[in-house]
C-alpha positions in Angstrom: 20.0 49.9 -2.8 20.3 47.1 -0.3 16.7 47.8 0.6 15.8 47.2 -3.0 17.5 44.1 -3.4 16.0 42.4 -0.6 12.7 43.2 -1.3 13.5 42.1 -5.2 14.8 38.6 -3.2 11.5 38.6 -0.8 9.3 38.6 -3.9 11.6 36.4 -5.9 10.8 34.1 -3.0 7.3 34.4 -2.3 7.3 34.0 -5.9 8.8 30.4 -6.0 6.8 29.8 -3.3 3.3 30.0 -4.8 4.8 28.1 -8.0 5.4 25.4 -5.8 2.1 25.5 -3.9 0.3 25.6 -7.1 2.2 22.5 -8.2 1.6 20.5 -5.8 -1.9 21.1 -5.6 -2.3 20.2 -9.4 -0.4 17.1 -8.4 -2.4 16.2 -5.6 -5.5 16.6 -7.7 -3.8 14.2 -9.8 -3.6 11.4 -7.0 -6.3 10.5 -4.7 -6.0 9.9 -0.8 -4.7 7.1 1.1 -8.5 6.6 2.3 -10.1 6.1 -0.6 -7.6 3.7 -2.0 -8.0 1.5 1.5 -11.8 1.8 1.7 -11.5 0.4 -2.3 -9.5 -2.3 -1.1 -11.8 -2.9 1.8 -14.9 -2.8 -0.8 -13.3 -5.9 -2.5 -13.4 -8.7 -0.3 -15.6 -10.6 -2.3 -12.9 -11.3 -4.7 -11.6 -13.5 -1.9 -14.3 -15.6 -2.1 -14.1 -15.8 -5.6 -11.0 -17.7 -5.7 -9.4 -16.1 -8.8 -6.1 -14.4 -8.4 -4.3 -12.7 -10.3 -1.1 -13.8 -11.9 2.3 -12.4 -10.8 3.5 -11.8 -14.2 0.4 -10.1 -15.3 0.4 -7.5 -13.0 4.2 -6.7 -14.1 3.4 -7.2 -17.9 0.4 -4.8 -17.5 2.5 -2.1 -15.8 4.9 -2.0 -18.4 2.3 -1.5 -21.0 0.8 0.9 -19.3 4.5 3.0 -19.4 4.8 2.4 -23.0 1.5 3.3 -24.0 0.9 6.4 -21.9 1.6 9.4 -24.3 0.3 12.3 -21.9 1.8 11.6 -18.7 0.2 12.7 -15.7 2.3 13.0 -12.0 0.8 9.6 -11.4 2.3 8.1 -14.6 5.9 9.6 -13.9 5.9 8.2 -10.8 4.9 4.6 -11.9 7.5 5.2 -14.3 10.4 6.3 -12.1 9.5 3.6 -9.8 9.0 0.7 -11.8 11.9 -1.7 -11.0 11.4 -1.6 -7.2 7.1 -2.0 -8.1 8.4 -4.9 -10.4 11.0 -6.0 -7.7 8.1 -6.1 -4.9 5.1 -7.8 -6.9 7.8 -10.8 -8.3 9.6 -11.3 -4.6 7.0 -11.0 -2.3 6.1 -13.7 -0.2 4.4 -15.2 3.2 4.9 -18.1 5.5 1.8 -19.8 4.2 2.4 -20.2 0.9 5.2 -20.5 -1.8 4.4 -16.9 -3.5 2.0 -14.5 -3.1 -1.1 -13.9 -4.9 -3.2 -10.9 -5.7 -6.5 -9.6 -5.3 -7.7 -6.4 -7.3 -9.9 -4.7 -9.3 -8.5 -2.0 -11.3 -4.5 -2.2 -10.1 -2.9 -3.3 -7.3 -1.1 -0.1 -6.5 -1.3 3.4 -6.4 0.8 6.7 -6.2 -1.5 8.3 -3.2 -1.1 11.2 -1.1 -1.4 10.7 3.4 -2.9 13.5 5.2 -2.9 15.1 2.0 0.8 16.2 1.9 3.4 13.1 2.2 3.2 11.0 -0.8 2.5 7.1 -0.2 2.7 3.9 -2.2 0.0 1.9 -1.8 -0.6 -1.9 -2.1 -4.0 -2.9 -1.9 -3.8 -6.4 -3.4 -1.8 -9.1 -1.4 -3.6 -12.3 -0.2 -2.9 -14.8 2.6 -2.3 -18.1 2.3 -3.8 -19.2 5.3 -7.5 -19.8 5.9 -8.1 -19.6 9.9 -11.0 -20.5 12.4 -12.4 -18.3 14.5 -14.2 -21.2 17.0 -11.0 -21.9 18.0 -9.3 -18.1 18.3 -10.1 -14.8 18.6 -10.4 -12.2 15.9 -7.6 -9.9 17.4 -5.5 -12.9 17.4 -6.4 -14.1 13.6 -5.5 -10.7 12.6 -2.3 -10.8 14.7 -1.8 -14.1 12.8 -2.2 -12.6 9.4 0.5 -9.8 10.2 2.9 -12.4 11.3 2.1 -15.0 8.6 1.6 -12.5 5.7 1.8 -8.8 5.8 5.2 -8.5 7.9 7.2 -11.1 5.5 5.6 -9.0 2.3 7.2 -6.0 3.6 10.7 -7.5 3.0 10.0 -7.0 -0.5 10.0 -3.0 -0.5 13.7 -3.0 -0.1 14.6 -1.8 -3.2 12.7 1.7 -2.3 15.5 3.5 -1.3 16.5 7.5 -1.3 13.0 8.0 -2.6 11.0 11.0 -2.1 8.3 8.3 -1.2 7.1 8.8 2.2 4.8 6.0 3.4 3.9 2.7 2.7 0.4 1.5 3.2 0.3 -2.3 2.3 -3.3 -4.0 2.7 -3.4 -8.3 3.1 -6.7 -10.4 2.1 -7.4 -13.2 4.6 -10.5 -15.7 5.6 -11.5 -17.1 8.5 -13.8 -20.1 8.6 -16.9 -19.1 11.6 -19.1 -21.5 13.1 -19.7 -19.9 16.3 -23.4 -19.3 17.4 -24.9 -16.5 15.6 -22.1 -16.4 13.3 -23.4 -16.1 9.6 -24.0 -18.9 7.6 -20.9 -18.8 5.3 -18.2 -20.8 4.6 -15.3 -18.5 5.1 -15.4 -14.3 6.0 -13.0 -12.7 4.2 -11.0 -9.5 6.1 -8.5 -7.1 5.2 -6.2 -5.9 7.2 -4.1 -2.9 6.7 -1.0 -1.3 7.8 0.4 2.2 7.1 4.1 3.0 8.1 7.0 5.3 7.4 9.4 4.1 4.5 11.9 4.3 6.5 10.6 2.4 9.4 9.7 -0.2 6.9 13.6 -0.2 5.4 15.1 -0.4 8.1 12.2 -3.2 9.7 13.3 -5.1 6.0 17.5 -4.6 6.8 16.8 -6.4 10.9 17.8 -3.0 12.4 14.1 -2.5 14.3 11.8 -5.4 15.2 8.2 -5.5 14.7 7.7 -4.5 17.6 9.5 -1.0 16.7 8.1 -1.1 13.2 3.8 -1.4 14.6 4.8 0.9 17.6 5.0 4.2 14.8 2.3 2.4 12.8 -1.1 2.5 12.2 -3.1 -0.6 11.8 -6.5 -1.5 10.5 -9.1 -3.9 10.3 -12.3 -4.7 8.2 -14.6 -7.1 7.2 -18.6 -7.0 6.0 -20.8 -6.6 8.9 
């Protein structure tokens, strides 16, 4: 009898087991992967030389219609649901040292519910934009992009503090910058627009945004990304 049970347990188990498998497959088919969302991102630097931002209270106003409207919710949508006051929290708080608020670059949305390496799921911010124009006769690229860490994606991070005891794994946030270019052979453009990325553990990121690690600690478990049109 004890033999019987146990088995009756082991295929309870197994069981479970392939419900959940199956599950999560249908919901990652429902989200796409963090790579495709950054080379989106990465396809859109032209909309930093277009100069038209989107407004703040747009993107929040636009979210909460898309809640309200959605009748059929997919995993996506219940997660842009459960999550909305820390998405509304981040998009109305963030900020940089170079200007008063932040601004946003998109097509589409600036977020998405994505999955990394195809099993943790990740938030992903694809839209913020620096404040700072820099030169690059007078630097180097790997110091502009060190720049626009320091001046704008680090400070936005401060912002994602109200993502706390989620089942939210990473945090992938990607920053817009320009650099003016009048070396030799440079092309013959008034600014070149980059994007710079940055993927990190949500909990590296809280605790980065509560003081308790440095940046230092934060970019050491980090990856990091640069791109601009050849």
């Amino acid at each position: 009898m004890k033999k019987f049970i146990v088995m009756a347990c082991y295929v309870l188990l197994f069981t479970a087991a392939q419900a959940q498998e199956k599950k999560r497959a249908a919901e990652g088919g429902m989200l796409p992967n963090l790579q495709s969302c950054v080379h989106t991102a990465q396809q859109n630097l032209q909309l930093y030389l277009q100069g038209q931002p989107n407004d703040v209270n747009s993107i929040v106003k636009e979210i909460e219609v898309a809640i309200d409207s959605t009748k059929t919710r997919t995993y996506s949508d219940g997660l842009r649901s459960k999550y909305f006051a820390p998405l509304r929290h981040f998009f109305l708080t963030t900020t940089n040292k170079t200007s008063v608020a932040a601004e946003f670059l998109y097509t589409g949305a600036p977020y998405a519910f994505c999955w990394y390496n195809d099993t943790a799921l990740t938030l992903y911010i694809g839209a913020v934009k620096d404040g700072e124009q820099y030169n690059l006769n007078k630097t180097t690229e790997k110091r502009v992009a060190q720049l626009a860490m320091t001046n704008c994606l680090l400070p936005s991070l401060a912002a994602l503090d109200e993502f706390k005891g989620t089942d939210i794994k990473y945090v992938a946030l990607s920053v817009y910058y320009g650099c003016k270019d009048t070396r030799e052979g440079a092309p013959k453009v008034a600014v070149v627009p980059y994007c710079l990325t940055l993927v990190a553990r949500l909990s590296d990121v809280q605790q980065y945004a509560a003081g308790l690690i440095t940046d230092k600690g934060l970019l050491a478990n980090a990856e990091v990304y640069t791109w601009s049109e050849p």
